[in-house]
Backbone as CSV, one residue per row, in Angstrom:
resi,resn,N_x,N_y,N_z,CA_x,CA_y,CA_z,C_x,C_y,C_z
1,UNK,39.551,-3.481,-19.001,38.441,-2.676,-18.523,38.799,-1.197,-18.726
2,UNK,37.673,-0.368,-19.479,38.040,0.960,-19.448,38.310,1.919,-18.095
3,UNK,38.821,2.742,-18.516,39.406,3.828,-16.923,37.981,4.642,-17.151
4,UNK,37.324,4.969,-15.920,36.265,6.326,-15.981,37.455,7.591,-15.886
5,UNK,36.575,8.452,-16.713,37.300,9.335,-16.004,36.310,10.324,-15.553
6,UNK,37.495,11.266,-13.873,36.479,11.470,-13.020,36.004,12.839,-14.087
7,UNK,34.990,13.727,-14.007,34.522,14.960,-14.136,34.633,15.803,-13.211
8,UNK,35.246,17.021,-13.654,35.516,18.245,-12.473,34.245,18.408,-11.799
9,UNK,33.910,18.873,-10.358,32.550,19.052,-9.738,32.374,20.449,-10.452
10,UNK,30.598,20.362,-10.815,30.111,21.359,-11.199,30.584,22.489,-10.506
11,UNK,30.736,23.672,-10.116,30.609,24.487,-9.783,29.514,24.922,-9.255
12,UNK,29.122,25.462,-7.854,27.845,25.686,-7.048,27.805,27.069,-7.218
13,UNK,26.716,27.356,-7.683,26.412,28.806,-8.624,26.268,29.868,-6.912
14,UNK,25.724,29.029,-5.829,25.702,30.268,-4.517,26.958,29.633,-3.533
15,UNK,27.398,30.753,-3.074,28.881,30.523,-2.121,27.571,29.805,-0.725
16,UNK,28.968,29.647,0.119,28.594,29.255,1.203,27.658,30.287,1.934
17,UNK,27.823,31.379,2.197,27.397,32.550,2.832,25.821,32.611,2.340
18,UNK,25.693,32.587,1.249,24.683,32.784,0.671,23.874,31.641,0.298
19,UNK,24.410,30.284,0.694,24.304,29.326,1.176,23.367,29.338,1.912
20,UNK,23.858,29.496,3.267,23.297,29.487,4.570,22.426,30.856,4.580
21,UNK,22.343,31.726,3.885,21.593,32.738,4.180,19.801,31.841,3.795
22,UNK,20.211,31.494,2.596,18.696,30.872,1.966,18.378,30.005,2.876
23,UNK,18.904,28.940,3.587,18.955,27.966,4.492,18.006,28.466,5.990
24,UNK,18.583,29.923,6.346,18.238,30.483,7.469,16.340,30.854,6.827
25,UNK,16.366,31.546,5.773,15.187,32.323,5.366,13.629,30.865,5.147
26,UNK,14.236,29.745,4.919,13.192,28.484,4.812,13.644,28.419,5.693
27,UNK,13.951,28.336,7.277,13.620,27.583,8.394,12.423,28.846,9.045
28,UNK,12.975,30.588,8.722,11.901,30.812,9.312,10.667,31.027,8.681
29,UNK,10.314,30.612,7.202,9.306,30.027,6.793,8.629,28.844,7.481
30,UNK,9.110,28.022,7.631,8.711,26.669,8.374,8.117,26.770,9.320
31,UNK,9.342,27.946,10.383,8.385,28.171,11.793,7.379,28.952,11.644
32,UNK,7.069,29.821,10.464,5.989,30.806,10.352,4.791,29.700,10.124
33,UNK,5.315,29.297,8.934,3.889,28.336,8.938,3.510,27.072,10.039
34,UNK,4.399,26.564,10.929,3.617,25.696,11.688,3.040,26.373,12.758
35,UNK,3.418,27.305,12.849,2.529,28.473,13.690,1.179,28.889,13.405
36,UNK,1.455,29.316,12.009,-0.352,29.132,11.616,-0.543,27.829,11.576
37,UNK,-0.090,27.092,11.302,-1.158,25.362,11.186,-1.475,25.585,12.533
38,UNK,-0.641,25.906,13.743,-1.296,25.238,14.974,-2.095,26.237,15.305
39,UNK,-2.224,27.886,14.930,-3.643,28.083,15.073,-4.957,27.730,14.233
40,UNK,-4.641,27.457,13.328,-5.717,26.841,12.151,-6.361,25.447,13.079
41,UNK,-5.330,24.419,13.531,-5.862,23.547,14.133,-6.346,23.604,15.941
42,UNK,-5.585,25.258,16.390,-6.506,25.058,17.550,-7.922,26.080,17.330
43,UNK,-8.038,26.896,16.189,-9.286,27.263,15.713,-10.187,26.285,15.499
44,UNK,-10.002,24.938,14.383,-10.923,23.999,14.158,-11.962,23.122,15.494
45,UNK,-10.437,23.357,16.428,-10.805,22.635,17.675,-11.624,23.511,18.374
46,UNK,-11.813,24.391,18.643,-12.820,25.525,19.102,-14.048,25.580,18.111
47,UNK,-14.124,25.279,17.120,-15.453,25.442,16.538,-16.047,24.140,16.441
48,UNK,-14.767,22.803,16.936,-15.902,21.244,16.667,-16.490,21.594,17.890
49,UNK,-16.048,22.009,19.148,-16.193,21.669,20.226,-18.014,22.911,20.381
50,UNK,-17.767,23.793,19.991,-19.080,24.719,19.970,-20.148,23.968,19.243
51,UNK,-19.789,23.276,17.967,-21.051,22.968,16.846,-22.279,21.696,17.635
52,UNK,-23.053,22.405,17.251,-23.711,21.593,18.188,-24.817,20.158,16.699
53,UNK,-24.186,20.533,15.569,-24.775,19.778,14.451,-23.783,18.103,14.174
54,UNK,-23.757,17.378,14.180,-22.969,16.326,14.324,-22.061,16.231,13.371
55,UNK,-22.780,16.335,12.269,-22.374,16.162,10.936,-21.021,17.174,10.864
56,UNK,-21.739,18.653,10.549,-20.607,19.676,10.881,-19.497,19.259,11.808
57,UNK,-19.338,19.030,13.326,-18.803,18.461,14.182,-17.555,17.948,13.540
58,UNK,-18.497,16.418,13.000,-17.712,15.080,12.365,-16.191,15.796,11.343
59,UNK,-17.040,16.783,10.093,-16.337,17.468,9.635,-14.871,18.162,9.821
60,UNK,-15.439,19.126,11.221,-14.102,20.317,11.531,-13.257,19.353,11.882
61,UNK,-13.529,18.210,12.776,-12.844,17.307,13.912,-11.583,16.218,12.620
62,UNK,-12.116,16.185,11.120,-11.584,15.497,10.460,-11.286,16.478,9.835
63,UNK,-10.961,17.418,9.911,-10.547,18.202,8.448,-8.763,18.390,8.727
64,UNK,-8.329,18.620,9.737,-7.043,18.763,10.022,-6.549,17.176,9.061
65,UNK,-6.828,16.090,9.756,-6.302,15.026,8.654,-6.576,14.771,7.454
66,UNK,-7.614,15.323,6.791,-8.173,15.349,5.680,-7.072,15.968,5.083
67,UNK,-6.625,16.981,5.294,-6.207,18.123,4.628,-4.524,18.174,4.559
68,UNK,-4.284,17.181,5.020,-2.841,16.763,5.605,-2.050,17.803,6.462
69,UNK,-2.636,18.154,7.057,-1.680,18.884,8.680,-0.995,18.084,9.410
70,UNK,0.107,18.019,9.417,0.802,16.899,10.253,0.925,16.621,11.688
71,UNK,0.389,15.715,12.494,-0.206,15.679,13.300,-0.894,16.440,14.100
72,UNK,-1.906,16.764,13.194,-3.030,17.694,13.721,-4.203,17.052,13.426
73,UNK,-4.362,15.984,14.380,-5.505,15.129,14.877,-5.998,15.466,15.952
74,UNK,-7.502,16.134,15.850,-8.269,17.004,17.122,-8.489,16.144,17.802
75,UNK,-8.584,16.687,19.379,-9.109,16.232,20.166,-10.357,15.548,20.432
76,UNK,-10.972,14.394,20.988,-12.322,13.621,20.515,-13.450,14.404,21.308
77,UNK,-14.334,15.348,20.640,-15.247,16.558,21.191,-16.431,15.891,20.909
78,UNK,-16.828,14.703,20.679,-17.791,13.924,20.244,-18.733,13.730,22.009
């Protein structure tokens, strides 16, 4: 049976430091944006709850799952 042989590890083009710097900068992306999702979805929820047209209603009340917001399934304003 042939021997593998191993390959040196690539070399990681960013150090650790700079590593974790990018690491830090997408988490507070993440929290920026689920911050707007959850006003986007407590906006939607304020305008099913005003509409007084059903249809429209039906709409705002499904658009959070439509649209894939993650668990941002409105409240039943029906």
């Amino acid at each position: 049976m042939p021997q593998r042989q191993l390959q040196p590890p690539i070399p990681d083009p960013l150090g650790q430091d700079d590593a974790v710097k990018v690491m830090e900068g997408v988490a507070r992306m993440t929290d920026m944006l689920s911050s707007q999702q959850q006003e986007l979805i407590d906006t939607l929820e304020e305008m099913a709850t005003a509409e007084t047209n059903l249809a429209r209603r039906d709409c705002l009340v499904q658009f959070p799952e439509g649209f894939g917001l993650v668990g941002a399934l409105l409240k039943d304003v029906r």
